[in-house]
Legacy VTK file of the C-alpha trace (Angstrom):
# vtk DataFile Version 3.0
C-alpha trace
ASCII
DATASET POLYDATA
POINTS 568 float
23.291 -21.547 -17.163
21.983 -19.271 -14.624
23.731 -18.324 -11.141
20.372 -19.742 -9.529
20.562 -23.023 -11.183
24.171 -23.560 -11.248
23.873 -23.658 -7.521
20.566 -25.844 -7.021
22.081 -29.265 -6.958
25.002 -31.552 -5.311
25.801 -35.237 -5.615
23.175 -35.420 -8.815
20.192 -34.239 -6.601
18.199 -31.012 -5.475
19.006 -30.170 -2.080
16.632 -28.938 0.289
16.758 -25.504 1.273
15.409 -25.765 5.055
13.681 -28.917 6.804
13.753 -27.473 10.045
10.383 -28.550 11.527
8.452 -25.659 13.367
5.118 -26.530 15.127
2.953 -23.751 16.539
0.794 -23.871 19.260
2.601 -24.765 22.423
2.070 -21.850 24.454
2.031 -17.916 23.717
5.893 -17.554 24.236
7.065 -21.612 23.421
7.406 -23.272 19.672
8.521 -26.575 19.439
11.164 -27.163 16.327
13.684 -29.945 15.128
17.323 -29.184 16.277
18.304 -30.535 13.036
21.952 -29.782 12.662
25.734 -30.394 13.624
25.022 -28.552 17.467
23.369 -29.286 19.982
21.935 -32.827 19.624
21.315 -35.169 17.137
19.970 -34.852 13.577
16.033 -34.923 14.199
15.874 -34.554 17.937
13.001 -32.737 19.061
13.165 -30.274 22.002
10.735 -27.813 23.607
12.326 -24.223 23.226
11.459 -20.879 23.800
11.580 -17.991 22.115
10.631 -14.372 23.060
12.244 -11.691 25.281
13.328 -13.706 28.515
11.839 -10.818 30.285
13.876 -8.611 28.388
12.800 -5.378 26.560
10.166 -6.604 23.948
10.331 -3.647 21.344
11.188 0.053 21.248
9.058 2.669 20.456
6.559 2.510 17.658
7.142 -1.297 17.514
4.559 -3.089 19.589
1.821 -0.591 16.989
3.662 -1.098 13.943
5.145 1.253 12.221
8.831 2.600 11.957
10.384 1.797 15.500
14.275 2.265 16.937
15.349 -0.389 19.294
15.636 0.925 22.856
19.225 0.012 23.091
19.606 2.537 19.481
17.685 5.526 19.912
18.595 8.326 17.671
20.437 10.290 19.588
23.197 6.740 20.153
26.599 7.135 21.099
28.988 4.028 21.779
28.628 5.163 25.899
25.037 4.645 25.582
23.286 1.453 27.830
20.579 1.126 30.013
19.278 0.638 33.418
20.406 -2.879 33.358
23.862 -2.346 31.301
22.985 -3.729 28.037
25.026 -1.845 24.876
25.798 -2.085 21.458
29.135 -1.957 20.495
30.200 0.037 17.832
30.550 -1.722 14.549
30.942 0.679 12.321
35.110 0.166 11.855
34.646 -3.524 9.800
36.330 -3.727 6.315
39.243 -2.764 4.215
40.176 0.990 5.553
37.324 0.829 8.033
34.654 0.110 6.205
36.246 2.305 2.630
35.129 1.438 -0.501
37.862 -1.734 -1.800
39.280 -0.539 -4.839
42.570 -0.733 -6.570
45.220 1.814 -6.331
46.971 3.486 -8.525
49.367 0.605 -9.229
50.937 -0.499 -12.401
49.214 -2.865 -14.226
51.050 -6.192 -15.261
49.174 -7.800 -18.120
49.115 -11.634 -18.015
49.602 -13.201 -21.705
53.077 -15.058 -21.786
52.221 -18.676 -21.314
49.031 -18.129 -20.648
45.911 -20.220 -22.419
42.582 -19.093 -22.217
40.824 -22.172 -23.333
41.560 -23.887 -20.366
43.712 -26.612 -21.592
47.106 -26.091 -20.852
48.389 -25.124 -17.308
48.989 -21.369 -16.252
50.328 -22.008 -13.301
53.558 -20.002 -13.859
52.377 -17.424 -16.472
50.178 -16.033 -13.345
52.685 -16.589 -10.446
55.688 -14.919 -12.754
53.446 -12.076 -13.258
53.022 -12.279 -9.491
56.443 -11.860 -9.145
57.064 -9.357 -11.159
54.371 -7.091 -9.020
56.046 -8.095 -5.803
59.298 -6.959 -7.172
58.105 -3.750 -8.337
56.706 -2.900 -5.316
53.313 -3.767 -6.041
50.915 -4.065 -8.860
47.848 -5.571 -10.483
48.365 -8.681 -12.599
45.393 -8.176 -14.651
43.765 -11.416 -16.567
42.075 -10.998 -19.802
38.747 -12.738 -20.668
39.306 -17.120 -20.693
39.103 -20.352 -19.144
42.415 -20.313 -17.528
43.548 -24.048 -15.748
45.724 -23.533 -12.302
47.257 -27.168 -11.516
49.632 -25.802 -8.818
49.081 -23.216 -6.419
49.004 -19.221 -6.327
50.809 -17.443 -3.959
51.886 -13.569 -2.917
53.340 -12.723 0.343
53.708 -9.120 -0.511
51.774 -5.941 -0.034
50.004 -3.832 -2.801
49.364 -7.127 -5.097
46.554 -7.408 -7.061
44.532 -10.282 -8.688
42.239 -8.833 -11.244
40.016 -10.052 -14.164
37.612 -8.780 -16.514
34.691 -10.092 -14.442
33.688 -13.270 -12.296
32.214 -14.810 -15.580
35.033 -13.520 -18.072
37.466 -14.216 -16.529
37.471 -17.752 -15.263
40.411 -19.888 -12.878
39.677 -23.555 -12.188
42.553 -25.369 -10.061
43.354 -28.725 -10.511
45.923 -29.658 -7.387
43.522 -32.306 -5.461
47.240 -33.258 -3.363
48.462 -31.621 -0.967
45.807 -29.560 -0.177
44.420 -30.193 2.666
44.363 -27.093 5.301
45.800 -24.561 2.692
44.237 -23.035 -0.101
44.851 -22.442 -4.313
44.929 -18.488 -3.899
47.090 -17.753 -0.886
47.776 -14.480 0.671
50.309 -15.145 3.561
52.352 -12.263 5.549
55.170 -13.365 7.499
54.808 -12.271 10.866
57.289 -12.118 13.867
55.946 -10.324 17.010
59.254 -8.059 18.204
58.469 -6.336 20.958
55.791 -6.734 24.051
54.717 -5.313 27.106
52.363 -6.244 30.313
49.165 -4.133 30.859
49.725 -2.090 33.795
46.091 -2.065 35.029
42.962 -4.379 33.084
41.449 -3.110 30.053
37.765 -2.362 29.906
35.283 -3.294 27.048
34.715 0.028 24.486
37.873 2.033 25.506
40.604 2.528 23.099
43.623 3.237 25.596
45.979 0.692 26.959
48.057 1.747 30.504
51.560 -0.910 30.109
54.441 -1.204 31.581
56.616 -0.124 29.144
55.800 1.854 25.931
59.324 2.467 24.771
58.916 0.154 22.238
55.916 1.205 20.280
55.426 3.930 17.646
52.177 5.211 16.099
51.619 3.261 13.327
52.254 -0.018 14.635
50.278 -3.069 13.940
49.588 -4.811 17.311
48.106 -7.935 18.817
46.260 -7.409 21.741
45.209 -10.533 24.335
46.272 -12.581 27.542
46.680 -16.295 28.971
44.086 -18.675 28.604
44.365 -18.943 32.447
42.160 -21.568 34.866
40.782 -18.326 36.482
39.628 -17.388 33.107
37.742 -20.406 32.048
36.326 -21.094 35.261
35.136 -17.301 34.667
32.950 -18.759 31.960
32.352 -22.220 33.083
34.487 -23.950 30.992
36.856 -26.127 33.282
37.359 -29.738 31.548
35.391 -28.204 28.567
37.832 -25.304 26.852
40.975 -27.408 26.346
43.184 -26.860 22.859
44.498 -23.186 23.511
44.900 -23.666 27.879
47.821 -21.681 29.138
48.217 -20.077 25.350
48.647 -16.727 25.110
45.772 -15.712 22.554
45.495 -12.686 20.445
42.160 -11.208 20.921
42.255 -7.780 19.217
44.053 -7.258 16.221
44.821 -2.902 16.178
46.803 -0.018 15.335
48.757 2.432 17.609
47.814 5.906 17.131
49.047 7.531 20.085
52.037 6.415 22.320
52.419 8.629 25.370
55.297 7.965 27.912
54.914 11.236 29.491
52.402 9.881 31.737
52.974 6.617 34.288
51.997 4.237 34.119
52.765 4.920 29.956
49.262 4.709 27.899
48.924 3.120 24.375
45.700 4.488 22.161
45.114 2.051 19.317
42.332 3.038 16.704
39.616 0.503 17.307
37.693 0.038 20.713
38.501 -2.997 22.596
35.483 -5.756 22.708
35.987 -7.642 26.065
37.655 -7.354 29.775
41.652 -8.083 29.116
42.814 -8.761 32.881
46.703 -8.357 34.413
45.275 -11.438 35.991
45.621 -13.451 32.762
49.034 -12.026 32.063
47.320 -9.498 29.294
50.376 -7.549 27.171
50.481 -6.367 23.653
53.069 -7.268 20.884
54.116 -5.427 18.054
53.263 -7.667 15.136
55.880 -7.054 11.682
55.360 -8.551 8.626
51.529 -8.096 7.841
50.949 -7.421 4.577
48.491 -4.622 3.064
46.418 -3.691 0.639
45.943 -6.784 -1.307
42.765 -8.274 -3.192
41.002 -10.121 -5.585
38.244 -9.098 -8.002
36.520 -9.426 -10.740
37.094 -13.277 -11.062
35.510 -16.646 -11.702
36.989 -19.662 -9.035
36.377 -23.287 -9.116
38.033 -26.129 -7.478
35.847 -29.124 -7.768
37.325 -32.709 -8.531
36.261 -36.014 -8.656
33.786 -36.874 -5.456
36.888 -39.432 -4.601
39.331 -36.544 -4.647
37.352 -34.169 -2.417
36.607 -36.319 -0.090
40.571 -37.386 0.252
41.699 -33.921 1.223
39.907 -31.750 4.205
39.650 -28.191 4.681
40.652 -27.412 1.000
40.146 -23.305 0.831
39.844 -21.663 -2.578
41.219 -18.086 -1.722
42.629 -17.475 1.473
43.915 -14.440 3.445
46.146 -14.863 5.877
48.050 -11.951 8.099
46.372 -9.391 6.002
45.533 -5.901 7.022
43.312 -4.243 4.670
42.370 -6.524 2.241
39.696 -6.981 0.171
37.910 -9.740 -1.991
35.287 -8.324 -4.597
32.950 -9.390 -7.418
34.029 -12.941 -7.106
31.919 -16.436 -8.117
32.073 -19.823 -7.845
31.095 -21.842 -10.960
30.644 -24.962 -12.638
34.432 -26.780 -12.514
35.622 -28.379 -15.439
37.031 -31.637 -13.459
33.581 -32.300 -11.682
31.514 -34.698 -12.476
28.859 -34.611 -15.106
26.550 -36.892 -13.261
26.191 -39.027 -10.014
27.779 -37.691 -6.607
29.387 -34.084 -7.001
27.617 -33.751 -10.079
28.117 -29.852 -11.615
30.096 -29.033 -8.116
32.055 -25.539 -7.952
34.181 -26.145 -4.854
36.061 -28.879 -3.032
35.177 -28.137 0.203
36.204 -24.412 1.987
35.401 -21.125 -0.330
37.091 -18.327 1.500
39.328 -17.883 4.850
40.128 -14.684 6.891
42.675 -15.698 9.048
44.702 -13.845 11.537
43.822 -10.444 9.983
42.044 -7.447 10.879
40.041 -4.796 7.775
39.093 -6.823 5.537
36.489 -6.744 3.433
34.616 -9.546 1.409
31.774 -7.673 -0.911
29.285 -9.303 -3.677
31.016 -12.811 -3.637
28.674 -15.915 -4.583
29.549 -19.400 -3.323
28.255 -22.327 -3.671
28.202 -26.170 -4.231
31.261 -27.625 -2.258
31.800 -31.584 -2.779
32.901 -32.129 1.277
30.611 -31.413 3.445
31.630 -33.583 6.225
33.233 -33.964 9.643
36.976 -31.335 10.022
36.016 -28.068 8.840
34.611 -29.149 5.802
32.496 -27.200 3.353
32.355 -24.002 5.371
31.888 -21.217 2.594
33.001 -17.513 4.231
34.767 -18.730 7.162
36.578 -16.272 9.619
39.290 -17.131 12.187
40.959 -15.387 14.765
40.792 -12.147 13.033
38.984 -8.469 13.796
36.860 -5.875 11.942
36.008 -7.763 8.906
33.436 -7.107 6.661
31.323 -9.793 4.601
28.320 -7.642 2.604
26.175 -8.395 -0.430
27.542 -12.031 -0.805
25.855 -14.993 -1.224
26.383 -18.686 0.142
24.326 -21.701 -1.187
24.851 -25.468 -0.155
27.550 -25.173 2.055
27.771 -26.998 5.381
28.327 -23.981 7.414
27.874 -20.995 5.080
28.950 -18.363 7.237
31.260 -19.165 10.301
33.631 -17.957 12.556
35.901 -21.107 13.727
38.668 -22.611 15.773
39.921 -20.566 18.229
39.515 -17.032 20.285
40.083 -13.636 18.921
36.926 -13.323 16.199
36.126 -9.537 17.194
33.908 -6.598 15.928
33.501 -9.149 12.652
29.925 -8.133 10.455
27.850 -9.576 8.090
26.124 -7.170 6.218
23.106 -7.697 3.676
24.236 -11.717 3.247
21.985 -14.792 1.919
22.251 -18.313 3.062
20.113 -21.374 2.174
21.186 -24.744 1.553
23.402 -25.420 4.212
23.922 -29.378 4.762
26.156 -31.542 6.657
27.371 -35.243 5.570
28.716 -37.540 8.276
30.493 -39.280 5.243
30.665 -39.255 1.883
27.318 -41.490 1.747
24.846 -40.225 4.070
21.688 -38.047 3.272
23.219 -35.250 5.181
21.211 -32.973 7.507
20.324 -29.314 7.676
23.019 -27.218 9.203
23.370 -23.799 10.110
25.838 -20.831 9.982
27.200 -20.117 13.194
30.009 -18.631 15.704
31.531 -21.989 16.378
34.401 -21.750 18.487
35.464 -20.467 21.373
33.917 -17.168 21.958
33.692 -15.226 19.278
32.759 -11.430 20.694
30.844 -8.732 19.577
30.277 -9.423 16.073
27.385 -8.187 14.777
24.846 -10.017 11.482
22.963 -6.883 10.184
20.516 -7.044 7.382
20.926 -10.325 6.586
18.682 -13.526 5.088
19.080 -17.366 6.589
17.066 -19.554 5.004
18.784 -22.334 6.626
19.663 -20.547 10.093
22.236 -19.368 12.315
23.518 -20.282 15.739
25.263 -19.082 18.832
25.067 -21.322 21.436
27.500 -23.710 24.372
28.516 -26.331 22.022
29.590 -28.327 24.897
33.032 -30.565 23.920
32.103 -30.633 20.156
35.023 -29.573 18.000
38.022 -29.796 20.923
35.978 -28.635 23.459
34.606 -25.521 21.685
32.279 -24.836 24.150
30.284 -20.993 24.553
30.679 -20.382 20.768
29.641 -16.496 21.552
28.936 -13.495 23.791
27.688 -10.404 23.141
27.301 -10.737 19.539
23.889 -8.985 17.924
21.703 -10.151 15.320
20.154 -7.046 13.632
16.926 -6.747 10.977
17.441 -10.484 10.116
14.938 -12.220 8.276
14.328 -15.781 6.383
12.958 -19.108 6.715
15.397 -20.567 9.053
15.661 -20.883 12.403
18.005 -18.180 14.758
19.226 -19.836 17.715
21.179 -17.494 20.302
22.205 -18.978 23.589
25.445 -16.759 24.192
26.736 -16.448 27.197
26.090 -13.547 29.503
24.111 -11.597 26.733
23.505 -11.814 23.183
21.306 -9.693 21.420
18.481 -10.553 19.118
16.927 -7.266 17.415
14.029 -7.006 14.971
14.028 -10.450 13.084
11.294 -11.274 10.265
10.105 -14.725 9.789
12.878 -16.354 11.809
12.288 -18.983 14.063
14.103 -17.632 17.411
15.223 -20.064 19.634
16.978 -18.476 22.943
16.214 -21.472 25.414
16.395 -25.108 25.220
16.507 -28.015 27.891
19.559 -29.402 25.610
23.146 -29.274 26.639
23.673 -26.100 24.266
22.239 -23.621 26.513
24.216 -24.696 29.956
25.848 -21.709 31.546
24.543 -19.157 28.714
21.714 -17.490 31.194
20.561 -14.869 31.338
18.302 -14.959 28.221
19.324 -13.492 25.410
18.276 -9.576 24.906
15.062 -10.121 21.994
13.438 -6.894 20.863
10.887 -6.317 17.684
10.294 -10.059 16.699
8.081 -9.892 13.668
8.668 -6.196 13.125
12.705 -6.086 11.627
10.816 -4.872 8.292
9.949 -1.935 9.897
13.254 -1.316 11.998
15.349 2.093 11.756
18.096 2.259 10.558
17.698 -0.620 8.409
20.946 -1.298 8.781
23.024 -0.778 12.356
26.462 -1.002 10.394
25.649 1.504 8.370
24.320 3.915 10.292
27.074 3.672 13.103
29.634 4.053 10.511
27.724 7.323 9.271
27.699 8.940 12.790
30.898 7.930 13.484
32.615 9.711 10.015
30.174 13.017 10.643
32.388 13.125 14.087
35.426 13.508 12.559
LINES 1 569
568 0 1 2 3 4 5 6 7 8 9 10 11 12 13 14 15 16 17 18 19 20 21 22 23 24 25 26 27 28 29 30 31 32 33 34 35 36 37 38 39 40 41 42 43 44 45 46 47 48 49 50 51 52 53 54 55 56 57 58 59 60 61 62 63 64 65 66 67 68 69 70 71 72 73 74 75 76 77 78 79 80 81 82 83 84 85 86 87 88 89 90 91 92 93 94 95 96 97 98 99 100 101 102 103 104 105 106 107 108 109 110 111 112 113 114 115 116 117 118 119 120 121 122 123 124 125 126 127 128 129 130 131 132 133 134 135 136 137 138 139 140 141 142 143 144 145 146 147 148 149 150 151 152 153 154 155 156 157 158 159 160 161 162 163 164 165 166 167 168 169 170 171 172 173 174 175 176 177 178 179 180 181 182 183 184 185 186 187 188 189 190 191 192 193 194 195 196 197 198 199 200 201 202 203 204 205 206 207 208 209 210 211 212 213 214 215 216 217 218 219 220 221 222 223 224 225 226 227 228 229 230 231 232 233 234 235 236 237 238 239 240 241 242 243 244 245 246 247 248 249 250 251 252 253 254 255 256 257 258 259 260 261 262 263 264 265 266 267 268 269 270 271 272 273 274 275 276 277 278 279 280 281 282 283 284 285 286 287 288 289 290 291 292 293 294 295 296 297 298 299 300 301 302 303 304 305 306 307 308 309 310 311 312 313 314 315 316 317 318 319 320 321 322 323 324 325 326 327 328 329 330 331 332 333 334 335 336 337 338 339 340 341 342 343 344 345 346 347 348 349 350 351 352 353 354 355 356 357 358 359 360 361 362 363 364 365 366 367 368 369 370 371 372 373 374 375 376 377 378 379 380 381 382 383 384 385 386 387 388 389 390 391 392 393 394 395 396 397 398 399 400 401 402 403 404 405 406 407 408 409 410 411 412 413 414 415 416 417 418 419 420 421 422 423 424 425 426 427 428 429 430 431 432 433 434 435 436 437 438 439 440 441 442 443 444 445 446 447 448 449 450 451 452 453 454 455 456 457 458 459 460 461 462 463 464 465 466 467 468 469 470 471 472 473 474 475 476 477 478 479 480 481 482 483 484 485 486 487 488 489 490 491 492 493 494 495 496 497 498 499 500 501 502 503 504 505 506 507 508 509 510 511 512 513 514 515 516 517 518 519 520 521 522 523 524 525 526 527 528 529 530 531 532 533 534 535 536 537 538 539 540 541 542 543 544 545 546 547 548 549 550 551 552 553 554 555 556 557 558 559 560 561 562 563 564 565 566 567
């Protein structure tokens, strides 16, 4: 069975790719379209919204003739201090992924060869072959527990909490795991990479930190070597959600201190006072002594860990998936520079044959980046989770709280949010690179129709991540969600949609500014009389509709990463 057709049905029937309803002919700069989808209304309401530049720049040069064209905010001459008259910048992307953007591949590690207790017809469990071999690498330091060609059943769960481990097969349809635990689940998932963090030292920002520097004045710097892993972030302070209009609307993290940039120290100097901190990645947003802003010393990450080269399935019976809820297949949790490569859903063995969850690959969640900065998530393919509903269900490539990670080449079909950043602050300098979505459905229970849903930033701010290259047949979304999800309210600022293309529909209602340059095909929604665009004026930035096929560079990632190594 193809990849294509392995992923083309759920519950026994096709799914739709799109039914977003566009109808032209309102108005040179208006199209009315179907908000069909978990935000911003009800399935099927209908809403006049515009799309266009806002009175923004409306292409750079070459673009309104056709013909190669570089946006006005990327000319070729860019440098990360570039803006113009009015203050608008891109931030520099170009750090996202394992090493900062390095190709993820195994080190020189010794190899630990799974066969002991192993069965590669699938029948009996290899629960502990795999996690002794597991082990064994931790013990030694590190290694790659490679898994020869099979079927192999999982029926408890896989875990490593130490650095320079490992998973490897002999391809994602060679070598194939399918995990049977449907208990005890929920919020967790069957491949689990956890460091144990404590946070041992801190100090108070001596003066606010600005948006695209990379050095900290604090208090005290005694404590901090180059070297160190740090969190970065402040109070969740009245002053700061009145800031951004979100009194009685922002509610679960209120007088939390939040991490918001995950970094590394690479110069401490105490020769100066107040003392000054550089870390290695430019900061994304204003941190503010106001909000009690500091930075901790984080130990206990772990590094240089991955998966490739493997087949994952953890469908059930349609019963089963529904009982659990936010059911993750591989997970990465206080990682720094990770990577997951060369990895597909398929087909599992305990779905059904016919009627609901019929030929299903996944429970519910694919993959989570949580709490982790580098890493790097390249040609994965995922598709056909059982759960789409309500709780954080079905999302596919999900990112929380975490900084500078890379999704590229990967594919997502007939999720309910294929690509998402959720629950809670601190998603930073995140990219999607060259990714394909279509498909993507929500349930409100285990017997409705569903509805068309989109990828999107969905909680609480996520800043200055950028989608480059990428294809949305279903759509993506940035917009004030309002109360939805414990008050997630703005889902986004400052986030920028580059060369995008598809069938879908792009809707990008950030607050203060969110950028919106060269799309292709996209319906491109940046105002709507709804609740989701409260408080998210000015219009977005929207340059080179119609003309991302023609856009240099093709890819803004890319490119920024290129200028940025030839400076070195």
């Amino acid at each position: 069975m193809s990849a294509e057709s392995r992923l083309s049905t759920v519950r026994g029937i096709a799914l739709p790719v799109v039914t977003v309803a566009i109808f032209v002919g309102c108005g040179p700069s208006e199209t009315t379209a179907s908000t069909t989808g978990e935000t911003g209304g009800a399935a099927g309401a209908t809403s006049t919204v515009t799309s266009g530049t806002g009175g923004l720049s409306t292409g750079g040069s070459g673009g309104a003739s056709g013909g190669p064209w570089h946006s006005a905010l990327y000319p070729p001459d860019w440098n990360s201090t570039f803006e113009d008259a009015e203050g608008h910048f891109l931030h520099d992307f170009s750090y996202a992924g394992f090493e900062y953007g390095a190709p993820p591949l195994a080190e020189d590690l010794p190899i630990f060869a799974v066969s002991a207790g192993l069965d590669p017809t699938g029948m009996a469990d290899s629960t502990q072959a795999l996690q002794n071999a597991i082990g064994e690498a931790e013990t030694a330091g590190g290694g790659i527990v490679h898994l020869p060609m099979g079927l192999f059943r999982v029926d408890g769960q896989l875990v490593i909490h130490s650095s320079h481990v490992v998973l490897q097969g002999e391809g994602a349809q060679q070598t194939q795991l399918y995990f049977t635990k449907t208990q005890g689940i929920s919020d967790t998932a069957h491949i689990l990479f956890d460091g144990q963090v404590t946070y041992p030292t801190e100090t108070l920002l001596a003066a606010n930190g600005e948006a695209r520097q990379t050095t900290l004045q604090v208090e005290d710097a005694s404590g901090f070597t180059p070297g160190d892993d740090v969190d970065i972030g402040f109070v969740i302070s009245p002053e700061f959600i009145e800031e951004h209009g979100m009194t009685g609307t922002w509610q679960a993290f209120n007088g939390t201190w939040q991490t918001f940039f995950r970094r590394t120290v690479i110069d401490v100097n105490t020769a100066v006072s107040p003392a000054v901190l550089t870390v290695d990645v430019p900061l994304r947003y204003t941190l503010k002594t106001r909000d009690s802003a500091s930075v901790r010393r984080v130990s206990g990450m772990i590094d240089h860990v991955g998966v490739e080269s493997l087949g994952v399935a953890n469908a059930a019976s349609w019963e089963e998936a529904w009982a659990q809820t936010r059911s993750h297949v591989i997970e990465m949790a206080h990682v720094r520079d990770g990577y997951i490569k060369n990895v597909e859903s398929f087909v599992s063995p305990q779905a059904p044959t016919s009627g609901d969850g019929a030929g299903a690959h996944l429970l519910s969640g694919g993959i989570l980046v949580r709490e982790s900065k580098r890493v790097t998530v390249d040609h994965v393919t995922l598709g056909l989770p059982q759960h789409r509903g309500p709780g954080g269900n079905g999302y596919l490539f999900e990112v929380q709280r975490s900084s500078e990670v890379l999704t590229v080449d990967s594919v997502a079909k007939n999720g309910r949010h294929n690509f998402i950043q959720n629950w809670g602050f601190g998603t930073t300098g995140c990219v999607l690179l060259r990714v394909e979505s279509s498909g993507g459905k929500a349930y409100a229970d285990q017997n409705s129709t569903g509805f068309t849903s989109l990828g999107e930033y969905h909680h609480s701010l996520a800043t200055a991540n950028l989608v480059d290259s990428s294809t949305f047949d279903d759509g993506f979304s940035t917009i004030n969600r309002n109360g939805e999800s414990t008050g997630a309210g703005h889902t986004g600022t400052q986030n920028v949609f580059w060369n995008v293309r598809g069938k879908g529909m792009l809707r990008s209602m950030q607050f203060g500014v969110g950028y919106i340059i060269g799309t292709q095909d996209l319906s491109v929604v940046t105002e709507s009389p709804l609740p989701m665009f409260t408080g998210t004026e000015p219009v977005d930035y929207v340059e080179g509709q119609n003309q991302g096929a023609d856009l240099e560079p093709s890819s803004l990632y890319e490119n920024q990463r290129s200028k940025r190594l030839m400076l070195k």
